[in-house]
C-alpha positions in Angstrom: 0.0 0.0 0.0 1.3 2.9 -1.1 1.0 6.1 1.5 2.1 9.9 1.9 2.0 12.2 4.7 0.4 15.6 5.1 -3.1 17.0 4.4 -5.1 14.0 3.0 -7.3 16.0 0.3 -4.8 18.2 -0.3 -1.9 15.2 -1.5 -4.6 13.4 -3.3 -5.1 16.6 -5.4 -1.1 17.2 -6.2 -0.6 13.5 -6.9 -3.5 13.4 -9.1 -2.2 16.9 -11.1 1.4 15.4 -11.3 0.5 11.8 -12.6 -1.7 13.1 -14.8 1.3 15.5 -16.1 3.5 12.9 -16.1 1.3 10.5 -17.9 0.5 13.1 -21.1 4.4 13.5 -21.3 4.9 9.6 -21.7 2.3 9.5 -24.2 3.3 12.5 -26.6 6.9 10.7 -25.8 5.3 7.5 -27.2 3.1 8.8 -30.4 6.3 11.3 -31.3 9.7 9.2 -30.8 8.2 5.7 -30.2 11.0 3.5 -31.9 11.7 -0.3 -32.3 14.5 -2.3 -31.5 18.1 -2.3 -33.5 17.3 -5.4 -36.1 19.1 -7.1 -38.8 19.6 -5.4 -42.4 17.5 -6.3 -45.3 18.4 -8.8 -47.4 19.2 -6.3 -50.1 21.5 -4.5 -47.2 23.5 -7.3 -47.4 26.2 -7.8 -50.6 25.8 -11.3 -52.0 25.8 -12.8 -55.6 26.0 -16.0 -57.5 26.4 -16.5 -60.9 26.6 -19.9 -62.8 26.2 -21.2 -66.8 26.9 -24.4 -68.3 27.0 -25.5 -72.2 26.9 -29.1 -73.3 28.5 -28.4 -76.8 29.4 -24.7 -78.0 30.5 -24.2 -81.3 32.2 -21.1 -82.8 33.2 -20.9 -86.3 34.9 -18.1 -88.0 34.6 -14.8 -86.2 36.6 -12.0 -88.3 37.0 -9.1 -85.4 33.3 -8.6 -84.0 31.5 -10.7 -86.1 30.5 -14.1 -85.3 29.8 -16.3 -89.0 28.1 -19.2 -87.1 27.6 -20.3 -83.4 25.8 -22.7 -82.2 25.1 -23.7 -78.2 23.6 -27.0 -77.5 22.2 -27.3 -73.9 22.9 -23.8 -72.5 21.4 -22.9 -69.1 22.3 -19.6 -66.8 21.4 -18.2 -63.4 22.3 -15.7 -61.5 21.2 -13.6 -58.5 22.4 -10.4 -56.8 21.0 -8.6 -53.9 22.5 -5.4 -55.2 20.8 -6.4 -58.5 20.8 -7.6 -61.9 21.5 -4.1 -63.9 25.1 -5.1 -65.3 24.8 -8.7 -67.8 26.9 -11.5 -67.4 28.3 -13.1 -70.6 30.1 -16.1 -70.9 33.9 -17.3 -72.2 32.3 -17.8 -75.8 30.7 -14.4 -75.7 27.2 -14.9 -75.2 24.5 -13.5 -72.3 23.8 -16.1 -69.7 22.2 -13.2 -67.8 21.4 -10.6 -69.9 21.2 -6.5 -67.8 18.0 -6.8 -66.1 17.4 -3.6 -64.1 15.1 -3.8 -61.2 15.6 -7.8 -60.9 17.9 -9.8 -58.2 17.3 -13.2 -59.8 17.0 -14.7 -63.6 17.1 -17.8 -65.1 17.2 -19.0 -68.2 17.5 -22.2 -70.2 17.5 -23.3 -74.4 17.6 -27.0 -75.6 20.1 -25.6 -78.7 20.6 -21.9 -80.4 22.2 -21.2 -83.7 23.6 -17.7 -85.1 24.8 -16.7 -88.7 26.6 -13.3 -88.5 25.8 -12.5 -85.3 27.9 -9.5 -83.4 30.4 -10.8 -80.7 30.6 -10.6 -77.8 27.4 -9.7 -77.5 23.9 -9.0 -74.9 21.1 -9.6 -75.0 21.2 -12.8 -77.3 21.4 -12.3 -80.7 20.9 -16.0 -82.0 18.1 -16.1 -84.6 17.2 -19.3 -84.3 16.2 -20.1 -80.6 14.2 -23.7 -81.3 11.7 -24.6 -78.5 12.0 -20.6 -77.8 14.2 -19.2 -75.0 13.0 -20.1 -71.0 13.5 -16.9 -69.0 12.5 -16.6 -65.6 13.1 -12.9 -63.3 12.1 -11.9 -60.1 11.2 -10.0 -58.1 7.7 -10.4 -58.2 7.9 -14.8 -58.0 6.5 -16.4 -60.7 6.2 -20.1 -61.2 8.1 -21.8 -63.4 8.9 -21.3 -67.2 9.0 -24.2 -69.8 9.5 -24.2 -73.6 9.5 -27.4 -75.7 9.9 -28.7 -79.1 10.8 -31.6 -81.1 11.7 -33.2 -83.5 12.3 -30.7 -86.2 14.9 -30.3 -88.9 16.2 -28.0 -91.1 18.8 -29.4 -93.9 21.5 -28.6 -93.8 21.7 -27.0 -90.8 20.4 -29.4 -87.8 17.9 -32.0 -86.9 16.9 -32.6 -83.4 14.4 -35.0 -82.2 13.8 -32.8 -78.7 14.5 -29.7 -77.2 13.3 -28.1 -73.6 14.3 -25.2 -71.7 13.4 -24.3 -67.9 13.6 -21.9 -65.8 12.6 -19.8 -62.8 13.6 -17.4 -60.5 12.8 -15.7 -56.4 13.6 -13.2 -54.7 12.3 -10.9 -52.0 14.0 -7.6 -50.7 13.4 -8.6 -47.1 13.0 -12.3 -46.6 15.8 -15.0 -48.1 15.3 -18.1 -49.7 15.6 -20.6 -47.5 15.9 -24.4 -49.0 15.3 -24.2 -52.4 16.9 -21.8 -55.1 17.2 -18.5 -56.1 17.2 -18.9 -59.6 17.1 -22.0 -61.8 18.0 -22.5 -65.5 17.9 -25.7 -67.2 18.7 -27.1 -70.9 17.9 -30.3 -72.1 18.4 -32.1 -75.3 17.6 -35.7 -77.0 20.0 -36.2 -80.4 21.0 -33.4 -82.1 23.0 -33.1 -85.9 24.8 -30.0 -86.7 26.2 -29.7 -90.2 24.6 -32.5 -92.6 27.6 -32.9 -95.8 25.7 -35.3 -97.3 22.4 -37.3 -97.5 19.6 -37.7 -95.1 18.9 -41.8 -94.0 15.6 -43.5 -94.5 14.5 -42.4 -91.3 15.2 -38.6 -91.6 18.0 -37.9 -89.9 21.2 -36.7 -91.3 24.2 -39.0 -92.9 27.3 -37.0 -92.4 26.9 -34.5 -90.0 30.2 -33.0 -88.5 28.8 -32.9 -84.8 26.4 -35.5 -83.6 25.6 -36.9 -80.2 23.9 -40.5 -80.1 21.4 -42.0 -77.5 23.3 -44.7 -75.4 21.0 -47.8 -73.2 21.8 -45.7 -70.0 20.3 -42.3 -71.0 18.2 -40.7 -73.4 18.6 -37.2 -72.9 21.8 -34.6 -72.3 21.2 -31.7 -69.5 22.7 -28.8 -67.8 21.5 -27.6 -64.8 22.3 -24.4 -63.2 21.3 -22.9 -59.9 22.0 -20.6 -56.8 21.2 -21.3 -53.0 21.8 -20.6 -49.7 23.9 -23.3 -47.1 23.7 -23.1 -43.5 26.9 -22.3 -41.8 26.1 -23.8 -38.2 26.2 -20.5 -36.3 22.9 -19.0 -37.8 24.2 -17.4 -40.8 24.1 -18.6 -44.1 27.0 -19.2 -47.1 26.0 -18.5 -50.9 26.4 -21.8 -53.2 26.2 -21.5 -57.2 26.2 -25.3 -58.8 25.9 -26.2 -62.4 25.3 -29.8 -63.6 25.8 -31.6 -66.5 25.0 -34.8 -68.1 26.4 -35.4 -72.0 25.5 -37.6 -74.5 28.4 -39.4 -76.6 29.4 -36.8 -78.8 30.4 -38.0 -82.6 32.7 -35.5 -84.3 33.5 -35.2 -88.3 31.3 -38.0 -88.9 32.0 -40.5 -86.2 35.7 -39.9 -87.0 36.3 -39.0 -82.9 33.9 -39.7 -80.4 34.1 -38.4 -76.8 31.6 -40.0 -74.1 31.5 -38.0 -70.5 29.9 -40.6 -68.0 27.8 -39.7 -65.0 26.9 -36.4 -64.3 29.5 -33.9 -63.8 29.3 -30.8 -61.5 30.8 -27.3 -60.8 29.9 -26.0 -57.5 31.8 -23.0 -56.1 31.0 -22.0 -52.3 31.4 -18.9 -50.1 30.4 -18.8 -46.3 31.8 -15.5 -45.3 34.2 -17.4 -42.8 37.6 -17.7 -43.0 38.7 -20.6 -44.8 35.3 -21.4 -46.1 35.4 -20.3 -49.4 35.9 -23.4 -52.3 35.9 -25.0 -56.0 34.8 -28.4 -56.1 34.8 -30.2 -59.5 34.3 -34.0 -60.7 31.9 -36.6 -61.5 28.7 -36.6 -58.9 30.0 -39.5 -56.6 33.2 -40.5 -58.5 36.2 -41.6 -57.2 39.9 -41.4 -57.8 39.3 -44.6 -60.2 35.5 -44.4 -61.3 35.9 -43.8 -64.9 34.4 -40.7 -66.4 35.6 -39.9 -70.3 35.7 -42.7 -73.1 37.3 -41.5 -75.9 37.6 -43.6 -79.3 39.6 -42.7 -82.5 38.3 -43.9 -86.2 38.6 -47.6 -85.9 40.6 -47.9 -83.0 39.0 -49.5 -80.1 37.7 -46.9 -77.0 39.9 -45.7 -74.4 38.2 -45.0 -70.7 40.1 -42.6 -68.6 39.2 -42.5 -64.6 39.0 -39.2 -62.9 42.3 -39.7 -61.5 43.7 -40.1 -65.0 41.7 -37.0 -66.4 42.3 -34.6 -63.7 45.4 -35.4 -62.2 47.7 -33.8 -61.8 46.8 -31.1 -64.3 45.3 -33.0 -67.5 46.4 -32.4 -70.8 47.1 -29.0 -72.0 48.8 -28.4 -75.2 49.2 -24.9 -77.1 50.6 -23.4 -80.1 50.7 -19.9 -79.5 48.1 -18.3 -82.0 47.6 -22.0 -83.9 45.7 -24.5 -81.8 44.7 -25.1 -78.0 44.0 -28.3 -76.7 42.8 -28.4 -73.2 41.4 -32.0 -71.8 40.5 -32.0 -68.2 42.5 -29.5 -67.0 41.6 -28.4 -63.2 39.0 -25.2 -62.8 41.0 -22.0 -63.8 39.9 -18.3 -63.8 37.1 -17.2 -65.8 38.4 -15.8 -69.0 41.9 -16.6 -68.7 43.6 -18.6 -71.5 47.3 -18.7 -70.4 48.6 -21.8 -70.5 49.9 -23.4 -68.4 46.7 -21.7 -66.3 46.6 -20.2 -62.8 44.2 -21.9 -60.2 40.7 -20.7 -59.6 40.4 -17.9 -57.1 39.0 -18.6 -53.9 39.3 -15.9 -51.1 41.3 -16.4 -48.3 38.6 -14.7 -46.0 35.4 -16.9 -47.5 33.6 -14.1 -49.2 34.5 -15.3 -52.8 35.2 -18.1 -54.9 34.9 -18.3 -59.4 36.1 -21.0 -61.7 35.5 -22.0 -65.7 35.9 -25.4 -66.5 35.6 -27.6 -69.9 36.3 -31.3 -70.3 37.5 -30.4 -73.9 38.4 -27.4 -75.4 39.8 -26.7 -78.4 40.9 -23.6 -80.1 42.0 -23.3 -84.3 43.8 -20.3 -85.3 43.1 -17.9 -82.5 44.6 -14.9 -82.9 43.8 -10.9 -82.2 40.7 -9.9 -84.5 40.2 -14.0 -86.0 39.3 -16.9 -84.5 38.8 -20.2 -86.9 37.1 -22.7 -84.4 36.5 -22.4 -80.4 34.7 -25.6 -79.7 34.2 -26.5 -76.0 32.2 -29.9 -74.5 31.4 -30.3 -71.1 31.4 -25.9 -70.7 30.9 -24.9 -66.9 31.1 -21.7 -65.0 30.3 -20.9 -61.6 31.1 -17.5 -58.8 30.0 -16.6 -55.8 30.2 -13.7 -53.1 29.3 -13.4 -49.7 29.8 -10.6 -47.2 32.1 -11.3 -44.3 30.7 -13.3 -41.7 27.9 -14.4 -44.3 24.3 -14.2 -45.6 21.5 -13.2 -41.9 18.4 -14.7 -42.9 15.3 -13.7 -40.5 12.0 -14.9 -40.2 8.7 -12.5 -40.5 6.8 -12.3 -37.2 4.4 -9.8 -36.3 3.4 -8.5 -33.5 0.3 -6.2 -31.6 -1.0 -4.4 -28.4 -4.6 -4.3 -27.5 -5.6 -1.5 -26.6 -2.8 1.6 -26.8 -3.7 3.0 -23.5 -5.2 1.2 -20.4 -5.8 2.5 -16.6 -4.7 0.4 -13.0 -7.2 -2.3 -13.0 -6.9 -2.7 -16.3 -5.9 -5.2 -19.3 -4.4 -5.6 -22.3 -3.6 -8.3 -24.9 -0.2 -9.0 -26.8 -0.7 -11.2 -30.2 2.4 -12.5 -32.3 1.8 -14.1 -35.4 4.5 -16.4 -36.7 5.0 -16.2 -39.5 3.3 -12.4 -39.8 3.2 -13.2 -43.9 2.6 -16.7 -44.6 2.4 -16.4 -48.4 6.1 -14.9 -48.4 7.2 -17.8 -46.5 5.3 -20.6 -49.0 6.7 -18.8 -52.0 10.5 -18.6 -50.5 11.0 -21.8 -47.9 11.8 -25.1 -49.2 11.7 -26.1 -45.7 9.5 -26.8 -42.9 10.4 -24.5 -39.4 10.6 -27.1 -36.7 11.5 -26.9 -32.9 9.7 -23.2 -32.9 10.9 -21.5 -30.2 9.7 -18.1 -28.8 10.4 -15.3 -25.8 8.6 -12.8 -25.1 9.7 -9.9 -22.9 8.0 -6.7 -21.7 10.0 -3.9 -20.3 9.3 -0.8 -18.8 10.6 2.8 -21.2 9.1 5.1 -18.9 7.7 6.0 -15.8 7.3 3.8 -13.3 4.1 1.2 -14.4 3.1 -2.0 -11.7 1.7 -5.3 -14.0 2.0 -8.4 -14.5 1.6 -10.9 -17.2 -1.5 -13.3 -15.8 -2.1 -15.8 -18.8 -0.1 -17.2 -22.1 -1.5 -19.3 -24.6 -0.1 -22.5 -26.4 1.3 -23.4 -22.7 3.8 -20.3 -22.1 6.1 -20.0 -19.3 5.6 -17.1 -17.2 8.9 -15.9 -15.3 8.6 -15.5 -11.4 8.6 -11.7 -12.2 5.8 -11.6 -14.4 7.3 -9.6 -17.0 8.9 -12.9 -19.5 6.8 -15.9 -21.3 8.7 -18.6 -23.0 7.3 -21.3 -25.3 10.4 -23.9 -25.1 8.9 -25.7 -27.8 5.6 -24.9 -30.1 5.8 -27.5 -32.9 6.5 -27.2 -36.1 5.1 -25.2 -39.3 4.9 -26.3 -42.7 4.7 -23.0 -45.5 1.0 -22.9 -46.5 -0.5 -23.3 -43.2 -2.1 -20.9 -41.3 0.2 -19.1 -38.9 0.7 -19.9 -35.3 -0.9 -17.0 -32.7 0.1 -16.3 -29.4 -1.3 -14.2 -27.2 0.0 -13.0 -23.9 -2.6 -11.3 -21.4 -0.9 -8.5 -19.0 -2.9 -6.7 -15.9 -2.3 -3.7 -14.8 -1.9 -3.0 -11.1 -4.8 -0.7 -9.2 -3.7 2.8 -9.0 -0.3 1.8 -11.2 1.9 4.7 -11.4 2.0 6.2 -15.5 4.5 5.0 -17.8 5.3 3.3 -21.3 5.9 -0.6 -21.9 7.9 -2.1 -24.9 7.2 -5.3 -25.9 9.7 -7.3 -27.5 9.4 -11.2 -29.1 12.8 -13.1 -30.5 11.5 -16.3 -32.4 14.0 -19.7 -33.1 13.4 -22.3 -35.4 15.7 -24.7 -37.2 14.9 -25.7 -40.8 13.9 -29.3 -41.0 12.2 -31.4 -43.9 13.5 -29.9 -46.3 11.9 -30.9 -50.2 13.9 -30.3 -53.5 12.6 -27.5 -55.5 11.1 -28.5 -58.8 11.4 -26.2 -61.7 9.4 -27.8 -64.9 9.5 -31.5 -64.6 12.7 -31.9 -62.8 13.6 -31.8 -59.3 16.7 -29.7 -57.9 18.4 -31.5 -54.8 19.3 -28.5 -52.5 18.9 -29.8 -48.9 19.5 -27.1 -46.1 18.3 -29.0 -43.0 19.7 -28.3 -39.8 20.1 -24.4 -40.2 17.8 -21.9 -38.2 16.4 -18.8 -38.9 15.3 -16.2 -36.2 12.8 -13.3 -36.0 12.8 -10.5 -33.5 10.1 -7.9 -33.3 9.5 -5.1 -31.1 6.5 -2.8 -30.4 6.0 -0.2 -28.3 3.0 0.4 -25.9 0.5 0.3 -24.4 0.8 3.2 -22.4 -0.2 2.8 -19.1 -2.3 5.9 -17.5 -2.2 7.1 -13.3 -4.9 7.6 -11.7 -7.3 10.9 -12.8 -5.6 10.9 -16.1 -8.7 11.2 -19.1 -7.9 7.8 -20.8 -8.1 9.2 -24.2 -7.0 6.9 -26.7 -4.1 8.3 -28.5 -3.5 8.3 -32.7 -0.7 6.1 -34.0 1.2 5.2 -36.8 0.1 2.4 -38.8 2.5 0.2 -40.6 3.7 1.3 -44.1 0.5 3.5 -44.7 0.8 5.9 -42.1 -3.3 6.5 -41.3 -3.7 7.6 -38.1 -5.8 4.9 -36.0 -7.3 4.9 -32.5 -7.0 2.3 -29.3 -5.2 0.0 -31.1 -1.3 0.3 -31.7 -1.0 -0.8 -35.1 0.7 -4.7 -35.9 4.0 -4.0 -36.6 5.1 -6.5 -39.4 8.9 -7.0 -39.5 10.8 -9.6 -42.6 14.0 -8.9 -41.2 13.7 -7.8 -37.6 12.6 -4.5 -38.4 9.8 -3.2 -37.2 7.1 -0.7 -39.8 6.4 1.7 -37.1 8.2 4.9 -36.7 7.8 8.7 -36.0 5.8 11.3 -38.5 7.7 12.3 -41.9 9.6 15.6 -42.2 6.5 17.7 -42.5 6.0 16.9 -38.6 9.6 18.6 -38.2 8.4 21.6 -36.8 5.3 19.8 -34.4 8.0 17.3 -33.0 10.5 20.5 -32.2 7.5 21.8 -30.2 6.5 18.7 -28.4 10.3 18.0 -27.5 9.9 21.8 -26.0 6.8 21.4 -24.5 7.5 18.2 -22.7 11.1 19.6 -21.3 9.2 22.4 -19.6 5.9 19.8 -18.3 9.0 17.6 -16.8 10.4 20.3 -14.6 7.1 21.6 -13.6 6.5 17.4 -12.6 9.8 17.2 -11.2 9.2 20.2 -8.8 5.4 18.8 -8.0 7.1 15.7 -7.1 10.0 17.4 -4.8 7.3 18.8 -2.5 5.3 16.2 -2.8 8.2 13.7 -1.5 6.6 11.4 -4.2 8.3 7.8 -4.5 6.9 5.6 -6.9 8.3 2.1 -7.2 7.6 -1.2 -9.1 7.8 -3.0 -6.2 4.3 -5.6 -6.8 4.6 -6.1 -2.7 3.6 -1.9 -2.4 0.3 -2.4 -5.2 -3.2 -1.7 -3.0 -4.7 -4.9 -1.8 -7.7 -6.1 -4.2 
């Protein structure tokens, strides 16, 4: 019980006149300067790309300085994202845009079965190939779409080619705020059945060409030729995330001059480059999905001569074969990753940063090069064509998740109630659209803490089984299940009395949500399915809101206008839900056109504090929040 000495009436009056004061400073306080808690940056605040292409066959004949005669790119795929944006193109080491300039996008895919050029300029973006058969899969975003496919097959135009199919995939997402958590963020994908470049003589019974110079045949144990591209986010262990780009291939037996040389990749090979932001944890790794040291990988036969099958450890090691006449001919065969765009021979390593924030590489199982010189190239052929970089910024990739959060009502008296609700996730559409994952082991705190003044309360119920701490003021939910995306959002709500005759003063309420990704499902982009598994990260959402404002006694309980979140309308009784992606809450003082009022406020409130101060000198006032001094009942 709370007491004060002196003239009965006469104390009730001043202690009425100064909490009352006090309690219309906390609340212009509040509506003026209310601000949330520090929070995480934006996903576009934080500096991250990945970039990756792949070609199954590219062919360039005859370029005299800038223009191309003929090109043609079997199986070409390209991704790339960039939280900074797409506004620059990426082209690759034969010249052509596997991500064209794309202002206003972070992520693009894009994938073509085969393209062909005559005169075309080089280098050269966007894509200047006339003849894009089964059309060109693109996929951007921001805003998500679902995914692109384009199809055709079989088709054939003599001399030129015949192709019995031809697909292209793609797709693409990104969000400013939220990160894509367990499946990609962008996808392109090129597949092909057998294709015949360059018919020099008849055509066989059945159609297809009888002397082409490039063919690839259909062997028992596969009946199509792929490269797949894509960018994702891996978990580091320690909360943050690392930036992976990964292109795969799988190659048909390729038949050059008319089955003269024929070169046979087996199993599917992959480029995957990796940077975590750590020290140490940036990388290039390059081989045959699951081969070993001796799992062969490259048959190669000669005109009549009987096939020769190389294992990895033949191909790769220690540096492959790599023979060059300066200016003549090139012959690279499963030399290690280099730089992108670097043709000295013998060639560098791949980079890979020292401090994790970057890794790039080119490979190709065979290149070859025919009079290459300034201004004049004769042939650039490359099979098995890969490239793949990366960047993360130091100490890697935060990745939050949305919660929400409100307080019902804004103001309340001693006696009185009001009602916290969190929402998790606060947008569940965002979440369905970006997480390949389920959220499981959902962990959640909630504490309230005094800003101002000197308020008595105490949290009396929590749903979904919370916790609440010996002092009233902290609920914890050690463990609320799991969420899939698509389902309706979990809602907690925490229920907080106010003490009788409370003192005035602000609250701040502040949630921090855990929850590791489990589950995790392949993302599927057209008809095939991308394995990119996550599991075991977590991803964390902390929210803040400020309020409710607690009034003393004799203070008019007025409610008091608020900013909503993103509009700015003014509301009443209800602080408005404060929606964060990142941490960050939506609610936030007046624009610049309030310079002037707030100036005022500040003045007016300065000058209400020392008249308060002085009330409460004489008065020999001494509130506490001490729940052992609240009046009984």
């Amino acid at each position: 019980m709370i007491e004060q000495a002196g003239n009965p009436s006469r104390l009730r009056w001043r202690r009425r006149a100064a909490v009352s004061l006090v309690g219309l400073i906390v609340l212009a306080g509040t509506w003026t300067f209310g601000a949330g808690a520090p929070a995480a940056l934006p996903v576009t605040d934080q500096a991250f790309s990945a970039f990756g292409t792949g070609t199954i066959v590219g062919v360039n004949v005859l370029r005299l300085g800038n223009v191309q005669a003929l090109n043609a790119q079997v199986g070409f795929a390209g991704q790339a994202v960039n939280s900074k944006g797409l506004a620059a193109g990426v082209k690759n080491e034969l010249g052509y845009a596997a991500q064209p300039a794309q202002p206003g996008k972070n992520a693009y895919g894009r994938g073509t079965g085969l393209e062909v050029g005559l005169l075309t300029p080089h280098p050269a973006d966007p894509d200047p190939n006339q003849i894009l058969l089964a059309g060109l899969a693109e996929a951007l975003a921001p805003p998500i779409g679902g995914p692109v496919t384009k199809q055709i097959g079989p088709i054939t135009i003599d001399p030129l080619l015949n192709v019995n199919l031809l697909r292209g995939n793609a797709q693409a997402a990104f969000d400013p705020n939220t990160c894509v958590v367990g499946k990609p963020f962008a996808y392109g994908q090129a597949e092909v059945a057998k294709v015949q470049l360059l018919n020099t003589g008849g055509k066989l019974p059945n159609g297809e060409f009888a002397s082409p110079l490039i063919a690839t045949s259909l062997p028992d144990d596969r009946n199509v030729a792929h490269t797949r591209t894509f960018s994702y986010l891996v978990p580091n262990g320690d909360g943050t995330f690392g930036v992976v780009s990964e292109t795969r291939q799988q190659v048909l037996p390729l038949d050059l001059l008319n089955g003269a040389i024929t070169i046979e990749l087996l199993g599917e090979w992959v480029l995957r480059t990796t940077a975590t932001g750590k020290p140490g944890g940036a990388k290039v790794e390059y081989a045959p999905a699951g081969a070993g040291p001796q799992t062969p990988v490259l048959r190669l036969k000669l005109l009549n001569s009987p096939p020769v099958t190389l294992t990895l450890q033949q191909l790769l090691g220690p540096n492959g074969l790599d023979l060059s006449l300066p200016g003549l001919l090139q012959l690279r065969v499963g030399t290690p990753p280099r730089p992108i765009g670097n043709n000295a021979s013998p060639q560098p390593p791949a980079p890979v940063a020292a401090d994790g924030t970057s890794a790039s590489a080119a490979v190709d199982v065979v290149q070859l090069k025919v009079l290459d010189v300034p201004g004049l190239t004769g042939l650039d052929l490359r099979i098995g064509h890969m490239e793949s970089s990366v960047t993360a910024p130091s100490g890697g990739v935060s990745c939050d998740l949305p919660v929400a959060k409100t307080v019902d009502p804004a103001t309340v008296s001693g006696s009185g109630t009001f009602t916290h609700a969190i929402t998790i996730p606060s947008d569940a559409g965002a979440v369905a659209a970006l997480f390949g994952c389920d959220l499981v082991d959902i962990r959640a705190q909630d504490v309230i803490s005094v800003t101002s003044g000197s308020p008595a309360f105490q949290v009396t119920a929590a749903s979904h089984g919370g916790a609440i701490s010996a002092d009233g003021r902290t609920v914890t939910w050690p463990n609320l299940g799991s969420y899939r995306p698509g389902d309706p959002p979990i809602v907690l709500t925490v229920t907080v009395a106010v003490a009788p005759g409370s003192p005035a003063g602000a609250l701040e309420d502040t949630v921090t949500v855990t929850a590791t990704l489990g589950n995790c499902r392949s993302a599927a982009s057209g008809t095939n399915i991308i394995g990119t598994v996550v599991a075991g990260g977590s991803v964390r959402g902390t929210v803040t809101v400020p309020g409710p404002v607690i009034v003393g006694p004799g203070t008019p309980t007025t409610a008091v206008p608020t900013t909503t979140a993103g509009n700015g309308t003014p509301q009443v009784s209800v602080l408005p839900e404060v929606i964060t992606r990142n941490g960050r809450p939506a609610v936030g003082g007046g624009d610049l056109s309030r310079t002037g009022f707030n100036f005022a406020v500040v003045v007016a409130a300065a000058a209400l504090m020392s008249a308060a101060g002085a009330l409460a000198v004489r008065m020999g006032r001494n509130w506490t929040e001490d729940r052992s001094l609240w009046p009984p009942g």
